[in-house]
N, C-alpha and C positions, 0 to 999 in steps of 0.2 A: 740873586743874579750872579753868575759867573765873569769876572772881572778876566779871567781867561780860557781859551777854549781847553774841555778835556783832552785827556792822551789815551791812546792805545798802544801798548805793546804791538808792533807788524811783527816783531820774528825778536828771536834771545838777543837782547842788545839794543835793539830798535826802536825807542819810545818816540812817539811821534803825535802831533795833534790830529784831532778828530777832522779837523777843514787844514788842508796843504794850499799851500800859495801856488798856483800854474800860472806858471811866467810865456803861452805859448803867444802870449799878444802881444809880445816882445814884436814878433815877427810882422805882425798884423801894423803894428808900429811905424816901422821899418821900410815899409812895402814900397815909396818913395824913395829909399835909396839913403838915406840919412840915419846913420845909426842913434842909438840914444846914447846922451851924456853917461859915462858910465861912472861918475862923483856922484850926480846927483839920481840916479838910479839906484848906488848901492846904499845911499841914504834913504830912500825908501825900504829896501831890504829890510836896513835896521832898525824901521819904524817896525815894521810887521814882525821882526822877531823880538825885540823887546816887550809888544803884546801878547806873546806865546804863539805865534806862528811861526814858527823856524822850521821849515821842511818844506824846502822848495820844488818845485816838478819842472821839467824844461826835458829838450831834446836838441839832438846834434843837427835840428835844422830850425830850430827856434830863432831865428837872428841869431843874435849877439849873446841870448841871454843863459848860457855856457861862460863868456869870457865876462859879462855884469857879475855873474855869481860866483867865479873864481876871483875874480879882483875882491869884492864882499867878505870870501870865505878866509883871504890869505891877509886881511887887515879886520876891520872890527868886527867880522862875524867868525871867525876864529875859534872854535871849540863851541860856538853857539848856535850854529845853525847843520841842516842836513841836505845835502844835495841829491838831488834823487834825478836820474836822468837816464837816456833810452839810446838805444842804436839801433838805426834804422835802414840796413844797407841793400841793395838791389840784390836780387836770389842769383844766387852763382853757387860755383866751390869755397868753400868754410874752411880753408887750412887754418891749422893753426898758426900761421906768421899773419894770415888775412885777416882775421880776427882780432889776433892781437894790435894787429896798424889799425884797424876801425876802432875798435875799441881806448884804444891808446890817444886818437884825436879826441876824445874828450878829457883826457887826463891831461893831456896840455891845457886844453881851453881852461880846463878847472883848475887847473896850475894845481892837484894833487895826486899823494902818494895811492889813495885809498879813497873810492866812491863807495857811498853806504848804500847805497840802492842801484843798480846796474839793471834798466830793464829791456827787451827786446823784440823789436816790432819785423815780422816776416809776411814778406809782399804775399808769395803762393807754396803753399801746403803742396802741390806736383811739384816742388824741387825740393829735396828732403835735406838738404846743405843746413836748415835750422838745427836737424840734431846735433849736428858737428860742430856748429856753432856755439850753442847752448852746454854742449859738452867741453870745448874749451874754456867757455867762460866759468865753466864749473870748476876748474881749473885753476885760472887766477883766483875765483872766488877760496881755495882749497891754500895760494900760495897769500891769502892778505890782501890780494890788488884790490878785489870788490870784499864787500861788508854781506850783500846779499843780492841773491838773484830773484826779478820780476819778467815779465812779459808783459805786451801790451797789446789790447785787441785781438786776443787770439783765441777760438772755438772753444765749445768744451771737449772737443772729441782731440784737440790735437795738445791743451792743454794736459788733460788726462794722460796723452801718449807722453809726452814730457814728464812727467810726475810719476807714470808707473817705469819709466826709464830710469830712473833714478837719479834726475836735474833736480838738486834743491831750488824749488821752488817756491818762495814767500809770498807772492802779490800778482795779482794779473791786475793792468787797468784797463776798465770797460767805462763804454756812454753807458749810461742809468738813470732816468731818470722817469717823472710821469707821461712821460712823452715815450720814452724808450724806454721797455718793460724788458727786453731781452733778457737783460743779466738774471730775473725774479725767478726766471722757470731750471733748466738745468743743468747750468752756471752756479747757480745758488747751490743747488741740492749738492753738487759735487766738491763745491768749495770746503760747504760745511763739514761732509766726511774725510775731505783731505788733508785742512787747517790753512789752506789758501787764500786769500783775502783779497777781497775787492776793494779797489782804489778808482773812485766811482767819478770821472768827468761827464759832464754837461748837463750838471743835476738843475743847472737853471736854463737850458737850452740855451745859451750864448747870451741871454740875459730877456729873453720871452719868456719865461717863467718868472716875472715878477710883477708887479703893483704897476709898474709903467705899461704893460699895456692889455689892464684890465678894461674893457671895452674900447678898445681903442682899434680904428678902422688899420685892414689890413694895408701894410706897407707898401708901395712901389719902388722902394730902390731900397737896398740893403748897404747900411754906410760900412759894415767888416766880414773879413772872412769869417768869424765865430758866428757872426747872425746868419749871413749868408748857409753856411752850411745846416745850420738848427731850421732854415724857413725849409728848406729839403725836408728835414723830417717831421715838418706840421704837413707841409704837403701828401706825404705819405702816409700819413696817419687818417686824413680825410679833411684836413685844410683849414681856413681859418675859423670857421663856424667851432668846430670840434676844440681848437684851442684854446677860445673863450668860453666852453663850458666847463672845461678845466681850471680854466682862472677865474672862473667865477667861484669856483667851490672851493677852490684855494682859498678864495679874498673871506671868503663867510669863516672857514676856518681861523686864518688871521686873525679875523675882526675879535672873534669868541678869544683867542686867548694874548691879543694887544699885540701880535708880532706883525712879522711883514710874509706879503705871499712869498718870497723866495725863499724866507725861512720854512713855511712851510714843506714848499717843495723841495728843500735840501732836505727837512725832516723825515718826510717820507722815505727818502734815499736811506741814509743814515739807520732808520729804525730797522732795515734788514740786516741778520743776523750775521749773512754774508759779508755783507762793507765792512771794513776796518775805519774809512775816509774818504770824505767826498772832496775833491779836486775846484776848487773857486778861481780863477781866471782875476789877475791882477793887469791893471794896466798903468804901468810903474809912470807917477808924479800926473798924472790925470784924475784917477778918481779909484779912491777904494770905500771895503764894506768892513772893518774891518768890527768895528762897533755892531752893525744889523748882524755879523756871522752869529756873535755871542747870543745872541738872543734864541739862537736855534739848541741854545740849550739849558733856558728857562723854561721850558714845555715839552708835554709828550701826546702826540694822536692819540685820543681814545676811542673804544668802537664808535661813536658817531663818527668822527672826523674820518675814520678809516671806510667806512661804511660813505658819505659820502661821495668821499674821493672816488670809490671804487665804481659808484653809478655814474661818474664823468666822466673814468676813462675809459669806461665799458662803451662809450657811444666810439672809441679811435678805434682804428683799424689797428691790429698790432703790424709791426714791421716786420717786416720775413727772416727766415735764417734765425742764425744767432750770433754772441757778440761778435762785433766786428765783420761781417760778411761786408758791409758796405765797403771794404776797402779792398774784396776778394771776389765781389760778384754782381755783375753790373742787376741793378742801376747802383752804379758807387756813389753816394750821398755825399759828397765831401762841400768842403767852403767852393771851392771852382766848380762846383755840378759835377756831373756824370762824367766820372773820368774813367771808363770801359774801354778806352784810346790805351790807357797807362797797359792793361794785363796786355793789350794786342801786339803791346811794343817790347814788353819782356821776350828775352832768348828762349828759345825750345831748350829741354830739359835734357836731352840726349839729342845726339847727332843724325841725320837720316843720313844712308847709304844705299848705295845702288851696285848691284851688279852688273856688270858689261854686259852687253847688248839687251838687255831685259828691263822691262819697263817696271820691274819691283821693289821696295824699295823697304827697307827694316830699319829698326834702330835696337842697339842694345843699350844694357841697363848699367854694366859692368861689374855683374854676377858673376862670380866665382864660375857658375854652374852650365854658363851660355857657352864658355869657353871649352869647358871638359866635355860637355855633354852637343858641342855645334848645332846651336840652337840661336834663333834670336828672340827679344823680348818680345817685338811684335814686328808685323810685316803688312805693309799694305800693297795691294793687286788691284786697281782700281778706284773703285770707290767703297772698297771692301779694308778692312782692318783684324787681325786676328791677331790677340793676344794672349802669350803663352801663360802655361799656369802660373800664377806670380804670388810670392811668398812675403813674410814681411824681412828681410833679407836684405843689409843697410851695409853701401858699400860693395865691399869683396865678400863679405860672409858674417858682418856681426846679424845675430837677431836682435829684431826688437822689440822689447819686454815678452821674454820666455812665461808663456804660459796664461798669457793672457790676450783672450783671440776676441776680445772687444778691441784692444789697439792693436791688434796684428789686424784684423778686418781694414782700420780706416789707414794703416799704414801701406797695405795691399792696394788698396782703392785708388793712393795716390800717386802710388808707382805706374797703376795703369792708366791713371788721367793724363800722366805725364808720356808715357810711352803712344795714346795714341793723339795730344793735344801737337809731337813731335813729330807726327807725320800727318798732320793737319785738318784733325777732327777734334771732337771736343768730349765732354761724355755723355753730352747731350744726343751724339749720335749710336750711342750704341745699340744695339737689340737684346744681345744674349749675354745674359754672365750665369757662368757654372762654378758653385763653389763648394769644396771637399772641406770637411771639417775631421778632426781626429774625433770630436766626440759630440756627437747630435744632438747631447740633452743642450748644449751650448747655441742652439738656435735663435733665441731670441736675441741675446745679444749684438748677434750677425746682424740679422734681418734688421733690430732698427738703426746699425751704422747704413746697409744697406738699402733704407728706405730713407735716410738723409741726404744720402748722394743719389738716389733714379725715381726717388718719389713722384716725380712730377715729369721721369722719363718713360717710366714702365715699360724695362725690356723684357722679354721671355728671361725667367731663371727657374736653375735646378739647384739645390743643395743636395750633397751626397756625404753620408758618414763614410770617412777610407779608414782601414783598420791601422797606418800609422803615414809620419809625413815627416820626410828630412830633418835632422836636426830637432832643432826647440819649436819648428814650426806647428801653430795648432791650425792654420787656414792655408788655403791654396786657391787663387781665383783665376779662372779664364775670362776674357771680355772678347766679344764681338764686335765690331761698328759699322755703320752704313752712313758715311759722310754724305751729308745731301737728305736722306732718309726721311 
């Protein structure tokens, strides 16, 4: 029996335990307006790292539990523990003084020189201000201020762009869990050939994955945000019947090797190759696990258990998209329900203008090329939208990632989500996209970014190999729309 959890190497430097302490119900805590004792909070801390849990997970909207874990860090947990913590800011412009002041509000609260984990969560993929972002922080990361850079909840296809960008990237954290299979499919595969690691929350669904509610009738009132948000995704999965077949098969696993079903279900998590660590949910001088975690690594699934499991969770529905879309695409799953209200109320991505006396109305993108060439990114006439050919072309003229027109496609895609969600369609309304490629054998890769974003739209498209394209450009796309349509 393991007297403390194993470690994983996240990145050169970085040794870290297999289960991290998430402090997010700090907040959940809180939620009455009364902060927690921050003496005896940080004495729980150093209960948890004295057992080998030293690597705490928190964010710049977690309550207090930023200024709990800098008080902790700058007195007895001092060279003993790790801070791992995320920024979260609404989509705009990414200067670098922006950045730096967001980013810099944590290094106060932490009261340090140097965070070893720096990760970062972006509301909408149509405003492309994350590369700028992400490129700054690469920045501190290059001057000493960060240790290493993660993201959180964020796609494969935009992950990927970040990484063939050349953002050192060490961690994305995603939900995972047997509830939520997203991360298993092509998150996984990607991570694997990148060296990217999953850092795996809500491996016990806010604590419905465990022994407490193996037959146990469904709830009517939800006592926290964590559960609250987890009964969302039993719902979406096919609801309470579906859960309890799950924890039934869980519980018989259990039984067979004397643990408890959360261990099993963090098991599960963990045994992909992908995960580095699963993420456990602390609720500092209430109750911890800290004894049941250890246990999850006196045992391993064998094909039965794997085999099992896999006929229980073949009766759920999986959940749509992939990681993170819940926070990008209604229905947004969160602790507060469907919050579809939040994208509504974000700024347009570009400006609409209008011409005197004419009732039509463009926006541009701030291309180099709109200028020289008097052109706009797109124009609507009605209930009509026409979108010029659009490159992956960031900024005034950098490209991005030369040469590789897998993330020139989704980079493309979200310049024109954003150009016609600006003049008040969505991409839901589009009909027609026409896309040039320099080199045709490269169509599949197209077509399934292409079938990620209009799968479920199906407008008329043409692909056409053009024998060359500006610059480092390997795609060029046009888009149509018909708002109302």
């Amino acid at each position: 029996m393991h007297t403390r959890p194993p470690r994983v190497e996240l990145a050169p430097g970085l040794d870290i335990p297999r289960v991290l302490t998430g402090l997010w119900q700090v907040a959940d805590m809180e939620k009455g307006g009364v902060k927690l004792d921050v003496e005896r909070a940080c004495a729980v801390l150093g209960e948890y790292t004295a057992d080998g849990y030293d690597a705490f997970d928190m964010a710049d909207h977690y309550g207090s539990a930023e200024e709990i874990a800098g008080h902790f860090l700058a007195n007895a947990g001092r060279g003993r523990a790790h801070a791992f913590t995320k920024w979260c800011p609404a989509p705009g412009p990414m200067t670098p003084e922006i950045v730096r002041e967001g980013v810099g509000r944590s290094f106060g609260r932490l009261a340090l020189e140097r965070i070893d984990l720096m990760q970062f969560h972006w509301w909408r993929y149509s405003h492309p201000g994350y590369i700028d972002a992400m490129s700054e922080m690469a920045r501190m990361r290059a001057e000493g201020r960060i240790g290493h850079l993660g993201v959180t909840n964020f796609d494969t296809d935009h992950l990927r762009l970040l990484v063939r960008h050349g953002i050192p990237i060490v961690s994305n954290q995603v939900s995972f869990s047997l509830l939520d299979r997203r991360a298993a499919g092509r998150m996984a595969d990607f991570c694997r050939a990148s060296g990217v690691k999953l850092l795996a929350y809500g491996t016990l669904a806010g604590g419905f994955l465990t022994d407490h509610w193996v037959g146990r009738t469904e709830p009517q009132q939800i006592p926290d945000w964590s559960k609250s948000k987890y009964k969302h995704f039993i719902d979406a999965i096919g609801g309470w019947g579906v859960l309890q077949e799950i924890l039934s098969a869980a519980k018989r696993i259990a039984d067979k090797h004397r643990v408890s079903v959360a261990n099993v279900a963090a098991r599960w998590v963990l045994e992909h190759e992908a995960v580095a660590a699963v993420i456990i949910g602390a609720r500092l001088g209430e109750r911890e696990h800290r004894t049941d975690n250890l246990a999850l690594f006196s045992f391993a699934l064998d094909a039965d258990d794997k085999a099992r499991l896999a006929y229980a969770v073949a009766k759920a529905r999986d959940l749509p998209g992939d990681c993170g879309d819940e926070y990008r695409k209604p229905p947004i799953l969160t602790a507060t329900g469907d919050l579809s209200h939040h994208l509504q109320s974000l700024a347009a991505v570009y400006e609409a203008k209008s011409p005197t006396g004419r009732p039509r109305r463009w926006v541009d993108s701030g291309s180099k090329w709109e200028a020289i060439a008097g052109y706009s990114r797109a124009v609507r006439t009605g209930n009509r939208i026409l979108v010029s050919g659009t490159t992956a072309t960031h900024g005034a003229g950098l490209t991005i990632c030369p040469g590789d027109v897998e993330a020139q496609t989704v980079y493309a895609l979200d310049k024109i989500a954003a150009s016609i969600e600006s003049l008040g369609g969505t991409l839901a309304d589009v009909i027609r996209t026409r896309l040039y490629v320099k080199d045709a054998s490269q169509w599949q890769p197209v077509a399934q970014v292409h079938e990620r974003y209009f799968g479920a739209v199906r407008p008329v498209n043409t692909l056409l190999q053009i024998g060359a394209l500006v610059g480092d450009c390997e795609i060029e796309i046009e888009a149509e729309a018909e708002v109302g349509a």
